[in-house]
N, C-alpha and C positions, 0 to 999 in steps of 0.2 A: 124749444125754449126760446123764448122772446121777450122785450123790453125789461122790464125790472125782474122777471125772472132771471135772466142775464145777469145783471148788474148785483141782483143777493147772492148768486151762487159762487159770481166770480169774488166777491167781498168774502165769501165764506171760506171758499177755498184760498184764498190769500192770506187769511187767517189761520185759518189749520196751516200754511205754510210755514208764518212765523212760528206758531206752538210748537211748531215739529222738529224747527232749526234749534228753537232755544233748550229744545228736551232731549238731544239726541243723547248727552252725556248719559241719561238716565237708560238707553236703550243699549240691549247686548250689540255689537256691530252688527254679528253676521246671525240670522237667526236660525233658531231652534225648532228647528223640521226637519225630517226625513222626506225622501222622494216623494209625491203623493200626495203631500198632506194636502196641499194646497188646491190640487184639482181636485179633489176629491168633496171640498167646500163650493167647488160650483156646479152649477146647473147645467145638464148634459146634454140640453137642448134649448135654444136661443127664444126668446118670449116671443110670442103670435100679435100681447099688447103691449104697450108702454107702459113702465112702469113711473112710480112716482120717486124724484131725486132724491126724497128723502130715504129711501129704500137703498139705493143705488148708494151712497155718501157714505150711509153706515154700514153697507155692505164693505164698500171700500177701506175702512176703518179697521174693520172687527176680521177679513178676510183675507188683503192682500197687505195691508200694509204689516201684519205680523212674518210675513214668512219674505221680509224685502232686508238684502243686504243693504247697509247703510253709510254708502261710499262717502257723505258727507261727514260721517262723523269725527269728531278731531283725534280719534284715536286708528282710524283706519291708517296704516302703516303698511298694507298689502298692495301686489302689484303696482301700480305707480298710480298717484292720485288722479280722479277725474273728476277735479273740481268746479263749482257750481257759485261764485261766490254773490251774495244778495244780489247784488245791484244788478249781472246780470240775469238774475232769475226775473229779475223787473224788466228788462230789455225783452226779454225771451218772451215775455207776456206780450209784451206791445206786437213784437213779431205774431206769433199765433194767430192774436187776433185780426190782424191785418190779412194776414195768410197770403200773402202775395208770392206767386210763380215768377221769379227774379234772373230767370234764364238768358235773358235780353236788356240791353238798356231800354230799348222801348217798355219791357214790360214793368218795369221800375227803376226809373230814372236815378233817382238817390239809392237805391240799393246797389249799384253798379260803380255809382262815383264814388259813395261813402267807401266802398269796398275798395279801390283803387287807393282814397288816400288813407287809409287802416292798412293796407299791406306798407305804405312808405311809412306809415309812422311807426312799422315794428320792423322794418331794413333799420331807421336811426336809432330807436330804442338799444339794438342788438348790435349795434356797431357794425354793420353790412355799406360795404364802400357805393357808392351813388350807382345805378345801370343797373342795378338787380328792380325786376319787376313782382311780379305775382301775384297768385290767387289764391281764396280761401277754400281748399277741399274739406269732404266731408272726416275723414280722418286720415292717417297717414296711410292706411293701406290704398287708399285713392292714390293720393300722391305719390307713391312709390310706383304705384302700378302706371301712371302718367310719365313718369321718368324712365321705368323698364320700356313702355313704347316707344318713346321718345329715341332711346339709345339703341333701340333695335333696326328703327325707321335710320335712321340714322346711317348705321352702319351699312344695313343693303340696299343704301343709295336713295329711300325712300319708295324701296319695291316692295316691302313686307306685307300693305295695305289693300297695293293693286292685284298683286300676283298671289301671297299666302307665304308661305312658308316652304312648301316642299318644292324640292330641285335646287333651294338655294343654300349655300352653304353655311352648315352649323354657327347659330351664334352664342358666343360666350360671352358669359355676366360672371365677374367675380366681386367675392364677398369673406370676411372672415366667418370664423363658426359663432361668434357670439350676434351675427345680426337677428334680429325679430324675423319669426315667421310669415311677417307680412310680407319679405321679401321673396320666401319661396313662393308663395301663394300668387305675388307678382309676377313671378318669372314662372309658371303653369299657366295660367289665363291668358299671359304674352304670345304663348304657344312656341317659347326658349325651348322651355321644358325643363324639366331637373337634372336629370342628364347633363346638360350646358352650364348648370349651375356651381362653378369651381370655387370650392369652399378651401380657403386658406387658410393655415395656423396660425395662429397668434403669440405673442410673446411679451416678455417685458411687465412693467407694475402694472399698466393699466391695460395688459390682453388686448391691445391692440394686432391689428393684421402683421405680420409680416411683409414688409415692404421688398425685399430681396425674393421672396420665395413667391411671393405675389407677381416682381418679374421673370421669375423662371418661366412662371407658368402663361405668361401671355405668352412670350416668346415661345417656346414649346406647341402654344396652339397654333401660333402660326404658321411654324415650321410642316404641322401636320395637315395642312391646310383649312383649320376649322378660322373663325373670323370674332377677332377678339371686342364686343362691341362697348361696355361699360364697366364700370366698379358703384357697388352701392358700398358707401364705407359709414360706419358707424362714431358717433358719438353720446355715450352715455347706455350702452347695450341694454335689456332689457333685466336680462341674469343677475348680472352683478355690476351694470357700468362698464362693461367694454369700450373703450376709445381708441378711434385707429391716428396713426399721425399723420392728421390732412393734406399737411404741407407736401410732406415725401409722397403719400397719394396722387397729389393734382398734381405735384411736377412728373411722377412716373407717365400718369396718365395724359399731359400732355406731350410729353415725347413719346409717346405710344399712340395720339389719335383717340384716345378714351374719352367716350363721355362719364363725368362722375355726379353721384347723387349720394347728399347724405344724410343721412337719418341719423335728424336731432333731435328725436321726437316729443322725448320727456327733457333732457338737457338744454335743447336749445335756451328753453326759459328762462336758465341763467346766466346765461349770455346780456340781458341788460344789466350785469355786474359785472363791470369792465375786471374784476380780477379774476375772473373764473372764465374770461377771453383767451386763456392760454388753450384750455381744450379744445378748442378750435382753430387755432393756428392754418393759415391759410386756404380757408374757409372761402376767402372773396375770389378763392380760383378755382371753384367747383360748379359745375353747369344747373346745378339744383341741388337745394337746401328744404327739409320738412322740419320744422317743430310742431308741436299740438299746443298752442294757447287754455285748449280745455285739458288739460293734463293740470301744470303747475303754476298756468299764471290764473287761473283764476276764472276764465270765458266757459259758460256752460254749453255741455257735448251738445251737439259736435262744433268744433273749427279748429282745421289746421288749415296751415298758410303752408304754401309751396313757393317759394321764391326759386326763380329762375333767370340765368342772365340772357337768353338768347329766347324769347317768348313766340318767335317766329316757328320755332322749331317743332315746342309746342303743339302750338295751331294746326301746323301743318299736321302732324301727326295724329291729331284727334279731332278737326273741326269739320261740321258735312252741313251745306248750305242752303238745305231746299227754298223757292221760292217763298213758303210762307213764313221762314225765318230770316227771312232778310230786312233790313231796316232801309227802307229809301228813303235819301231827302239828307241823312244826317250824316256829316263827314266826320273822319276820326275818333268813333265811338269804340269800342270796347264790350264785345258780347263775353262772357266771362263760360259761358256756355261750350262754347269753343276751346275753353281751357282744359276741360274735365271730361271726364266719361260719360256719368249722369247730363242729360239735358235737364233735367230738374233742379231749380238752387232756392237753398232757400237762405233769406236774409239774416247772413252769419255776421255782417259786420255790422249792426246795431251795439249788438252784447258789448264788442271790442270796446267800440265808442262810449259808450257809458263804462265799460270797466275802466280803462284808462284817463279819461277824465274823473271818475270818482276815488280810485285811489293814486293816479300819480306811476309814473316811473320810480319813484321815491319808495313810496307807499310799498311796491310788490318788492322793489331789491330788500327792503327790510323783512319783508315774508321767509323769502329766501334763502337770505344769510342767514336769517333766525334758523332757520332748518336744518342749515349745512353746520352749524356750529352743535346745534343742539342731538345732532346726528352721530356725528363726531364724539360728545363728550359719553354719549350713551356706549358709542364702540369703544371708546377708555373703561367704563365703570367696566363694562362685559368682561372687558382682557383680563381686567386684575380681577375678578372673581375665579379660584378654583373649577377645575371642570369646562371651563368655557376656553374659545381659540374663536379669533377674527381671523375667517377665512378672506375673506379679502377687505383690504382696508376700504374705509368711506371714499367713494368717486360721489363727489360732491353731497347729495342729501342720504345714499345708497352704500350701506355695505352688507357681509354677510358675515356667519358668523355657527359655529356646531358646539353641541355640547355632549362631554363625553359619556360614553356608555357604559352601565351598570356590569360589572366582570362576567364575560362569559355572553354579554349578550353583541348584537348586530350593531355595529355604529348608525350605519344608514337608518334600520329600523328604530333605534331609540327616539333619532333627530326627526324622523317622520310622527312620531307618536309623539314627542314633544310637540310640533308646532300643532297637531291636532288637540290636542290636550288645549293649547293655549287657546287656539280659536271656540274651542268649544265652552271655555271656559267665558267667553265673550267680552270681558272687558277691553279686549285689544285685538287686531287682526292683522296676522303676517302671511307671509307665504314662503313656499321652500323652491330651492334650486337644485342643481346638481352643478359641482366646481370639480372638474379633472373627474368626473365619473362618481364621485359621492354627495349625497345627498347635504345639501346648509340650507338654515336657517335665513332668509331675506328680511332684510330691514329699510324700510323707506319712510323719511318725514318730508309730507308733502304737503297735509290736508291745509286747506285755506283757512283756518279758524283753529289750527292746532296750537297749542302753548306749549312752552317748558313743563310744565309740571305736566301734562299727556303722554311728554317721551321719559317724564322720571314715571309715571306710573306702568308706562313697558317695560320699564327694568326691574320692578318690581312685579310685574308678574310674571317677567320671564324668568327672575332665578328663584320664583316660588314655586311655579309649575316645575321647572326643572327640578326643585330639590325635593318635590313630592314623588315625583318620576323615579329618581334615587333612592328612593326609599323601596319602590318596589323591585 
């Protein structure tokens, strides 16, 4: 494909972009297919010739885009949103087509500085005290897994790298039980192990850790002579909004020698509304901070930002210099390459830049709020309906919620086959949890383009679907 072939197809497919945003309302979310369906409409073996784009375009139409969940749509309510908002779908464009290897400042200059000040402009946005630096990983399991090394290298003196792991002594990472799997998944590739990985109870409204029982158990490791290295502590959990309290965290963990990391991943985002700053309380004394910008503020996947106050550490921990990645000649640069695991980056802070110059700090706190309010009033309608229980109250845009079962039958199984019913019914998409070992219903308003009347039409299908369930 070349010159104006280029320029009509990329006109077309910007086109079908727009169609697609302004019709999502009209499309089930999640679609309607069994296993199969989909491969089963392609070709089993790859063409010998080229075929022609028009072939290809409508294949893409009539093939893949029926059996594609439709994370943009204003009624997605499942998992926590990863949203896409226009302007940077237009950013994202310019990137592609540029397609630059961003690894280096030499290898693009402005992708490196732009990047440097799109991490300060969302330390001020979030209200992060000045000396936090950072970078933009590819999602939070990067970053989590960048901070488990970090606080492993760390603790065995910075031997972990040179020497390996065996012969030295057991390192422990603790966490409560409501952190994301990306934390276990960090501390297996760290070569912790799961084993090392001390899962604390939680307590309290918001399931936060245990702070007290949290110091039993460093103490105790050390006693036994294992070697207590981190805490990854949570804000805004995956489940239901688990929040641990920061504060008592980073003070534990500085009189203990702890490095701490927290996962804010979907939460952080509301952090540039200074009242929803309370969830994080002593936040500016935690050695790394994760949010995901493509979650709730609107930057399409991937970017997360990893803020770090001590970036030396970092480096050391992950940065390897061979001769043809070095930059002579230029002092006081910034290889961001050095930050991350991947040598590969590609230019994540365009999106930023154009999303926050197009809507504003203004612009996203009213997204926000609108969520957290309108989330809210939905877990009121729920409560006062018969049959229904808020299992855990809204943590900001996030609550959950079960509805009772038919006499004689399984709680768990009704609430399972409820939110199935609901999904398959399509006009809306949740997903379910387990709370203290039973099965609830999750409710999240996130989507970048959702209204009030999206979350009055969830209520309206949830105590439809539920009262048809009832019946049987």
């Amino acid at each position: 494909m070349h010159g104006n072939d280029f320029r009509n197809w990329s006109r077309r497919a910007a086109d079908w972009g727009a169609d697609y945003r302004q019709g999502l309302r009209d499309r089930p979310v999640r679609p309607r297919t069994q296993p199969g369906d989909i491969a089963a409409l392609i070709e089993t073996s790859p063409p010998e010739q080229a075929e022609p784009m028009e072939r290809i375009f409508a294949d893409f139409e009539q093939k893949i885009v029926p059996g594609m969940t439709h994370w943009q749509h204003p009624r997605f309510f499942a998992y926590f949103p990863a949203n896409s908002a226009p302007v940077s779908v237009v950013a994202e464009y310019l990137v592609t087509t540029m397609a630059a290897q961003c690894m280096l400042w030499q290898t693009s200059p402005a992708a490196t500085e732009l990047e440097t000040v799109m991490i300060d402009w969302l330390r001020q946005a979030l209200g992060l005290r000045q000396g936090f630096s950072g970078v933009i990983q590819d999602s939070a399991s990067s970053a989590t897994l960048a901070a488990v090394l970090t606080m492993r290298e760390r603790a065995l003196s910075w031997q972990g790298n040179a020497k390996g792991l065996a012969g030295q002594r057991p390192v422990r990472i603790y966490s409560s039980d409501q952190v994301h799997t990306s934390v276990d998944r960090a501390i297996w590739v760290s070569g912790v192990g799961a084993d090392n990985h001390v899962r604390i109870p939680t307590a309290g409204r918001w399931r936060g850790i245990d702070v007290d029982a949290l110091e039993r158990a460093i103490l105790a490791d050390r006693a036994a002579g294992l070697l207590p290295a981190g805490i990854v502590a949570c804000v805004g959990g995956t489940s239901v909004g688990g929040t641990d309290d920061i504060s008592a965290v980073t003070a534990l963990a500085k009189r203990e020698g702890l490095y701490v990391h927290v996962d804010a991943a979907w939460a952080g985002a509301a952090m540039i509304c200074p009242e929803f700053r309370h969830f994080w309380a002593g936040v500016d004394e935690a050695d790394s901070i994760v949010f995901n910008p493509h979650k709730w503020l609107g930057a399409q996947f991937d970017c997360s930002v990893q803020f770090v106050r001590d970036p030396e550490s970092l480096v050391k921990t992950l940065a390897i210099q061979p001769e043809y990645l070095k930059t002579h000649g230029k002092d006081g640069i910034v290889n961001y390459s050095e930050w991350s695991v991947p040598l590969g980056r590609r230019f994540r802070a365009l999106k930023l830049w154009f999303l926050l110059r197009a809507h504003g700090l203004e612009g996203l706190r009213t997204m926000i709020r609108n969520h957290v309010a309108w989330s809210a009033a939905l877990a009121g309608r729920l409560a006062e309906k018969p049959g229904f229980e808020i299992v855990t109250e809204p943590m900001l845009s996030l609550f959950s919620f079960r509805h009772a079962p038919n006499p004689g039958e399984d709680a768990d199984a009704h609430n399972l086959r409820l939110v199935n019913e609901i999904n398959d019914d399509g006009r809306i998409y949740l997903t379910q949890t387990r709370v203290d070992g039973k099965v609830a219903v999750r409710f999240q308003a996130g989507q970048f383009e959702a209204t009030e009347a999206d979350v009055d039409a969830a209520f309206d299908v949830i105590v439809e679907v539920a009262a048809r369930l009832g019946k049987g």
